[in-house]
N, C-alpha and C positions, 0 to 999 in steps of 0.2 A: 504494500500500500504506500505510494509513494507523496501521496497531497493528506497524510494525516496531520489534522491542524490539532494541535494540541493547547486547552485551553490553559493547565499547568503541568507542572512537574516537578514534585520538590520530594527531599527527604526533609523528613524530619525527627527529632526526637521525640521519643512517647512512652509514656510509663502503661503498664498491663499489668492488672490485679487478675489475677484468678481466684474466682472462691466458690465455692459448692454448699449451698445447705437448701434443709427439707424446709418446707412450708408445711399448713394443711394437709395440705392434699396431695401434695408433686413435690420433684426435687430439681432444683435451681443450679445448673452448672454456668455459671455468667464468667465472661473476658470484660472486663471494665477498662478503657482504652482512654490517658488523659493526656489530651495533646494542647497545645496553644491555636491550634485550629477551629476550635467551634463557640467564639467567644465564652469561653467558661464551662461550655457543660459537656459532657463525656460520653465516649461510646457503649453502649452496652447490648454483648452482643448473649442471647442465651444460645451456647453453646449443641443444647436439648431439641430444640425446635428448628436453627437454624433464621432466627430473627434476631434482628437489632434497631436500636434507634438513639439517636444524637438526644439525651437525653440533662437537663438545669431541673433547678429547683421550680422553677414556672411551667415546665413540663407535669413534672410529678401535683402539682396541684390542681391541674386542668382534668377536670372530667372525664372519666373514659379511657384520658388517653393511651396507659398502660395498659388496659384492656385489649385497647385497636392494635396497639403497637404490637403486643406479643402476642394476640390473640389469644388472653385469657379471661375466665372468668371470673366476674366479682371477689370471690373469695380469696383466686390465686393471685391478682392484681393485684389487692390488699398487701398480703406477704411479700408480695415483690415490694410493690413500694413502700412499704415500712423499712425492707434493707435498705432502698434505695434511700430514702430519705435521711438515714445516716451519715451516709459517706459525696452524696451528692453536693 
């Protein structure tokens, strides 16, 4: 491919939490990815599922969103974002 226009391209540094615990219901294998990339809020990928989302503390307070995000239910969302709300 020779006209690939490419909008960036950088390394950068990035710190990766790994951590595993049960909820409820389910068990939570999350990569937490903190770079200077996403004004302040962090990646969080589960590992389980195979989802993630750019994730601040204005995220975790919004409605639903952890639900949409990881597609989980009420209860698991809960347990998610109570870790989340920790370390976020």
């Amino acid at each position: 491919m020779d006209n690939r226009i490419f909008l960036y391209d950088d390394v950068i540094n990035a710190k990766t939490r790994f951590v595993s615990f049960a909820g409820e219901n389910i068990r939570f294998d999350l990569a937490i990815i903190t770079t200077d990339r996403f004004y302040g809020k962090q990646v969080v990928l589960d590992l389980q599922s195979n989802r993630f989302a750019i994730i601040g503390q204005d995220d975790l307070a919004e409605e639903g969103y952890v639900e949409y995000a990881f597609q989980l239910s009420k209860e698991d969302a809960a347990d998610l974002r109570s870790f989340l709300e920790e370390i976020v």
